[in-house]
N, C-alpha and C positions, 0 to 999 in steps of 0.2 A: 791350501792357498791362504798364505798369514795376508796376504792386503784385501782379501773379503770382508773388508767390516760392514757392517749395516749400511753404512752411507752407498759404500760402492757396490753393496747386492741392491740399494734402492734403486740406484742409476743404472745397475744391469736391468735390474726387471722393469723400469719407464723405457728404458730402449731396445728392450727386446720384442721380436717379434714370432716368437713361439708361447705357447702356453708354460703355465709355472711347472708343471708338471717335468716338462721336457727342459726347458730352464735349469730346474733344479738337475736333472739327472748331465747334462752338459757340463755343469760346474765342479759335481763330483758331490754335490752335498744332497742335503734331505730337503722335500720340500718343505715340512716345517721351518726349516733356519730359514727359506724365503722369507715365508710370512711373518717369523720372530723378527725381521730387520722391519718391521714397519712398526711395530712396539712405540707407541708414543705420537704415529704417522701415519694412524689411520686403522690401527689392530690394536684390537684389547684381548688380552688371558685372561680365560674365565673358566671356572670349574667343568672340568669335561665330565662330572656324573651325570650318569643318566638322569637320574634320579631326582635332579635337581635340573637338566637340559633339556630335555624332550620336551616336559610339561612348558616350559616358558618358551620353545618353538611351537609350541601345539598356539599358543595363545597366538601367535606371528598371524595365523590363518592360510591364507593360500601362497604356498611356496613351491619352488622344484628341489626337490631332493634329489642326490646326484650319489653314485656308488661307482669305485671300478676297481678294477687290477689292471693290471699291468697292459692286457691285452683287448678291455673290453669296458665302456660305460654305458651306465642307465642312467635315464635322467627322468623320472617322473614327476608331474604338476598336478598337489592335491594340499592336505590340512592334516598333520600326523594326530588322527584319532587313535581311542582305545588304547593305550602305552600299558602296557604290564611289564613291571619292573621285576627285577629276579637278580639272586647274586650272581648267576654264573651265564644267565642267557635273558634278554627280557624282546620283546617284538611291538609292533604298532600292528595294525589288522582291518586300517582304513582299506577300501576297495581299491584307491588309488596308492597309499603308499602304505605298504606292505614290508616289513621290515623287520631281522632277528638280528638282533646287536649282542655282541658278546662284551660285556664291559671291562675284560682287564684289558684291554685293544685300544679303549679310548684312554688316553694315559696325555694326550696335550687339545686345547682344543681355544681358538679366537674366535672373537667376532671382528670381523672385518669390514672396514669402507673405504671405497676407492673410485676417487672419481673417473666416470668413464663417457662416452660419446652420446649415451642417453640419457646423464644424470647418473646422480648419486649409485653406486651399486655397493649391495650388503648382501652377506654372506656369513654362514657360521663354518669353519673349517675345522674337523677334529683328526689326527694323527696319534701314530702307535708311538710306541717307545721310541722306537729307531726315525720318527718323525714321515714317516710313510703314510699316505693322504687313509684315512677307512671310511670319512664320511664325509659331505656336505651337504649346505643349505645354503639357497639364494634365494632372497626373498626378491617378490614378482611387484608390479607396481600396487596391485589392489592389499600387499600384505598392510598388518596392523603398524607403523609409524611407533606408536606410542606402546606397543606389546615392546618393539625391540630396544626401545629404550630404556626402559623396565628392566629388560633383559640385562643390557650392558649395568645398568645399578645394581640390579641383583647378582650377579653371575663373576663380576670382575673381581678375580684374585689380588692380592696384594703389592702381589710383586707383579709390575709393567714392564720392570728394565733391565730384569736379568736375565741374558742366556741362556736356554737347555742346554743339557748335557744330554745329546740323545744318543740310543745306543749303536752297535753295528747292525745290517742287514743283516737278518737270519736269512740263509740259503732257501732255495727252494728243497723240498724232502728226496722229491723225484719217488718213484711207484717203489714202494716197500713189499718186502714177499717171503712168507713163509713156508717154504716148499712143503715139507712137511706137514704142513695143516690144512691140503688143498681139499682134503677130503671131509676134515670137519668146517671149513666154510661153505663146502655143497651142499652138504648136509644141515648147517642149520641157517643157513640163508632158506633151503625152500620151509623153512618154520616159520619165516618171518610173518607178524601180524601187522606190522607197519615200517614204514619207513624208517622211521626215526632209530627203531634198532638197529641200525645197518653200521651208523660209525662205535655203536656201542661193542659189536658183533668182530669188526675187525680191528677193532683197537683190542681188542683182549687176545687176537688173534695174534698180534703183535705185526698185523700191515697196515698198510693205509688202501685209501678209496679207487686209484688208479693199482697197488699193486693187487687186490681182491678180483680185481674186472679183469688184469691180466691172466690170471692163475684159475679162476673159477668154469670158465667155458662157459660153450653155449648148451642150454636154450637163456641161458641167466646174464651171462654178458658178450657181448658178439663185436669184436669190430669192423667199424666204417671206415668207407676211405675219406680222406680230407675234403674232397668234394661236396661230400654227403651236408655241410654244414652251411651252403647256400644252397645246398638242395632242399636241404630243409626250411630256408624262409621261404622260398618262393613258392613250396608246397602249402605251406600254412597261409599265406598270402592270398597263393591264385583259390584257392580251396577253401576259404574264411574259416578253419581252426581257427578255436579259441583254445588259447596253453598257459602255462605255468614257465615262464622265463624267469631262473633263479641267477642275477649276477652277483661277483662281491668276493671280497677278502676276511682274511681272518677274523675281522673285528664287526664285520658289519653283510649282510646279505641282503640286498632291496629284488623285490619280487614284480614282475608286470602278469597282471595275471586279463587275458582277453586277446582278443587278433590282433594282426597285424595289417595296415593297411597300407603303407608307401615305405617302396623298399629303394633305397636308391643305391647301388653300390657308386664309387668312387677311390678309381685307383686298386689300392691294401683295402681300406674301407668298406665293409659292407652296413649302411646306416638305414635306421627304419625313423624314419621322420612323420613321427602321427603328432594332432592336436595335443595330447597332454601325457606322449611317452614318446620319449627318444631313446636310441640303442647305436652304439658306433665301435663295432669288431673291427680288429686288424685280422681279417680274416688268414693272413698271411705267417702268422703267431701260430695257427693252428696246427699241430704236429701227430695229434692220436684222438679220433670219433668213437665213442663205442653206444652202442644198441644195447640198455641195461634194463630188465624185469626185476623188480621185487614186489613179492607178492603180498599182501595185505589182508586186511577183513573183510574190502569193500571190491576186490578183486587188485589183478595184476595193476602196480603202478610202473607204465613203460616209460621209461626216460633216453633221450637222445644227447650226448655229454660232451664234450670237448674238452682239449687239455693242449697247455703250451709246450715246446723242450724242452721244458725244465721239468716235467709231468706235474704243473699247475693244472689246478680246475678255473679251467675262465668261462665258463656257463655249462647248465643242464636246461633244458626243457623237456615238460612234461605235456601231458595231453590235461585239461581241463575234468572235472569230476562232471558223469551226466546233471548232478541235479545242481552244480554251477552253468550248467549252458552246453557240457561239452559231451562229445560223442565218442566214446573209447574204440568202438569196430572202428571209424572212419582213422582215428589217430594211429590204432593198428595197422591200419593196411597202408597209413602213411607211411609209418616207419621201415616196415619192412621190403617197399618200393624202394628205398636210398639206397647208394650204390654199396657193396660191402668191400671193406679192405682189399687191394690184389684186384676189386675190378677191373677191368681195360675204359 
């Protein structure tokens, strides 16, 4: 669309009345070009390194950090403690924002202001190549004033006025599967001593995380029916489990780790609206549940998972470790109450 210039995406997004997200997918472009039309009008480009990012949010103090894909957000309200940087993976490990960033993902990122019905609103927004949202930050009324200002002096790239050039969407993979290898994935998955060998394990296998759960069986991956994915909050809910909710895309995973207590569906929407964690599923997105065991040092880590049609991961949760709070028999005998695939 050549008459999208800046001016007429400003005056799309002052008069629209959907989020930028869904804005942006309507017009056919990225959400970043959204926010590039404001360059000069309210948005400043600033260095998306970590490394150089996190530390001068961490100074911001109390903020909500906000993660999704396509089918699913988190929105947690905390202060990103503890940052360990790394070339190829670095995390935060605050209680409240919990977070594993992949940094070739963050490739654009603004600091943004835009007046809104309560006063000033400010926001750090970072995007992938192809300008697809992996992370943000909205600073809350109590954040630091003078931290984010800091921030805009230190952080703002040179260039204010020019253009990205962002790339095409990469497809979704959809379940990858190496028939042939179905015996060495049984095989050295019950080896596993942690989790974290599990993408090491199938990527050498030459599949991915949905095509391993299809091919491997049960007792190690089982599936659920679609159901089973508000069965499962409202079990954790009525039952005060405390769990491990992993949301997030390629560049960026933000973690709620504790119960659930106000679950409200709405519509498509199934949203969990607590004091300083929000969650809002299109529960409707949801196309394949599976029931997955990998086994560890510290025992069996059970995970309940979901995935969109495209075989996207749009969340897992896990049961809580005992000596965090949580009770593995009880998260056990949660899971295996949900209904399975093919139930009536």
């Amino acid at each position: 669309m050549n008459d999208l210039t800046p001016a007429r995406l400003r005056e799309l997004k002052r008069d629209a009345t959907v989020r930028p997200y869904d804005l942006a997918a309507q017009l056919g472009l990225s959400e970043a070009a959204l926010v590039e039309a404001e360059l000069g009008f309210g948005a400043t480009r600033i260095d998306p390194a970590l490394s150089r990012l996190i530390p001068a949010v961490q100074k911001l103090g109390e903020v909500m950090a906000l993660t999704r894909n396509r089918s699913c957000v988190i929105e947690k309200i905390g202060t990103y403690n503890e940052f360990h940087d790394g070339e190829h993976a670095a995390m935060t490990l605050d209680t409240e924002i919990d977070m594993r960033m992949f940094p070739r993902h963050w490739v654009h990122a603004y600091a943004v202001e835009a007046a809104g019905a309560d006063g000033m609103r400010r926001s750090i927004q970072v995007f992938d190549a192809a300008g697809g949202a992996v992370h943000k930050v909205h600073l809350r009324a109590g954040s630091n004033l003078e931290a984010w200002n800091e921030l805009l002096r230190d952080l703002a790239l040179p260039d204010q006025a020019g253009l990205s050039d962002f790339d095409a969407r990469t497809l979704p993979e959809g379940a990858r599967i190496a028939e042939d290898r179905a015996d060495i994935l049984r095989a050295e998955w019950a080896k596993m001593t942690d989790t974290h060998q599990f993408n090491t394990l199938v990527r050498r296998l030459k599949m991915n995380r949905l095509g391993a759960y299809r091919i491997v069986g049960a007792p190690l991956a089982m599936p659920l029916s679609v159901e089973a994915v508000s069965a499962l909050f409202e079990k954790v809910r009525a039952e005060q489990h405390k769990v491990m909710l992993f949301v997030g895309n390629a560049g960026c995973i933000e973690i709620h780790s504790g119960p659930i207590r106000n679950l409200k569906p709405m519509g498509p929407w199934l949203n969990v609206l607590d004091d300083r964690f929000n969650l809002h599923l299109r529960a409707d997105h949801v196309a394949e549940v599976w029931l997955v065991d990998k086994p560890t040092r510290r025992g069996p880590a059970i995970s309940v998972e979901a995935f969109d049609q495209a075989g996207s991961l749009i969340f897992q949760c896990f049961g809580m470790r005992p000596e965090k709070g949580g009770d593995p028999e009880a998260w056990a005998r949660l899971v295996q109450s949900l209904p399975a695939a093919g139930a009536a």
